[in-house]
C-alpha positions in Angstrom: -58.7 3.0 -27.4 -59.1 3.0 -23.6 -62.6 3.3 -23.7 -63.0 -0.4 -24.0 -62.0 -0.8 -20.5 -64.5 1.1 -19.0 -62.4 4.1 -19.5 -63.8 7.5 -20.5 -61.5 10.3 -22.3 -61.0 13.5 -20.2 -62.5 16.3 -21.8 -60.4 19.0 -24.0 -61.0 22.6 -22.5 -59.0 25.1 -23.5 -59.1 27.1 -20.4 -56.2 28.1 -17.7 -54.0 25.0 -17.1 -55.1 22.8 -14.2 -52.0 20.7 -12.7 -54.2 18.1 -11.0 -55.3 16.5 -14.3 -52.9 18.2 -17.2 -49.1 17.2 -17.8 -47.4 20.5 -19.1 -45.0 18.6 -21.6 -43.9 22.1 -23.6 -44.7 25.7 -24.3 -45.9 28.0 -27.3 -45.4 31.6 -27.3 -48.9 33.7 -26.5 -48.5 35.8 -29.7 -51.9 37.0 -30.8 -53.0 39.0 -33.7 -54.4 41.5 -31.0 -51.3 42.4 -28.8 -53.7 43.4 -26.2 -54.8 39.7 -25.5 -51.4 38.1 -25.4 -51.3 38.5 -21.7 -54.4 36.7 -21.2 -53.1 33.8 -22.7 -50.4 33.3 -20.7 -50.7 29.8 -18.2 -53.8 28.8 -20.6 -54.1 25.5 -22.3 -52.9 26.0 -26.0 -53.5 22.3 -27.2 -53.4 18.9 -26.1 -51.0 16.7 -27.0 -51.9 13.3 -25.5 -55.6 12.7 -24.5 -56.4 11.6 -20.5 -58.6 9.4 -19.3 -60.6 8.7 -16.2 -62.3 5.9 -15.2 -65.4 7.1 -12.3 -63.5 9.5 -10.2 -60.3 8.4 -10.3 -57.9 9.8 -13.2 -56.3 7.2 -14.8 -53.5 9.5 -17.0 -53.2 13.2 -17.1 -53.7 15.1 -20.2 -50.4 15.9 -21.7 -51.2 19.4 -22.8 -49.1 22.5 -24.7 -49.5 25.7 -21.9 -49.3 29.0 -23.8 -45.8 31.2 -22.0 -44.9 34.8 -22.1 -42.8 35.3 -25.6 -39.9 36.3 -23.1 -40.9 33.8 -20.4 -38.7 30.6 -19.7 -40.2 27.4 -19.8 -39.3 27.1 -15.7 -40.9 30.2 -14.9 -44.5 29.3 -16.7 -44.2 25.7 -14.6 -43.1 27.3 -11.7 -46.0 30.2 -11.7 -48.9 27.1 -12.5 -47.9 25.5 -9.3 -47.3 22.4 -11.0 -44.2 20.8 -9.1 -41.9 18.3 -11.3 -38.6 16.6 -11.0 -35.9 18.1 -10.7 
């Protein structure tokens, strides 16, 4: 929709989360069939929620994105650990 104004959609990576261009808005538990992996899940992107866009180098609106947490992990500790710095 944005991309009429010249806008371009931020891409969808589903790598570690990156505070400077991603809004954590929740968490999902890094379960994986292989227990093994679980903990390399943890602080990585698990979807994306709201799409962001950019328009040249200057972000327009942060990806709202889904960060996978620890299954015994509170939200406030994955936030806190990702550097990402909200209200309060």
């Amino acid at each position: 929709m944005l991309e009429k104004y010249g806008m371009t959609r931020t891409p969808v990576v589903g790598g570690a989360f990156d505070p400077a261009t991603q809004e954590a808005v929740g968490t999902v538990p890094a379960l994986s069939p292989v227990p093994a992996l679980s903990p390399d899940l943890v602080g990585r992107v698990a979807c994306v929620v709201r799409h962001g866009y950019v328009m040249g180098p200057r972000l327009v609106r942060a990806q709202q994105v889904l960060v996978h947490a620890s299954p015994d992990a509170s939200a406030r500790e994955v936030v806190e650990g990702s550097g990402l710095r909200g209200e309060q």
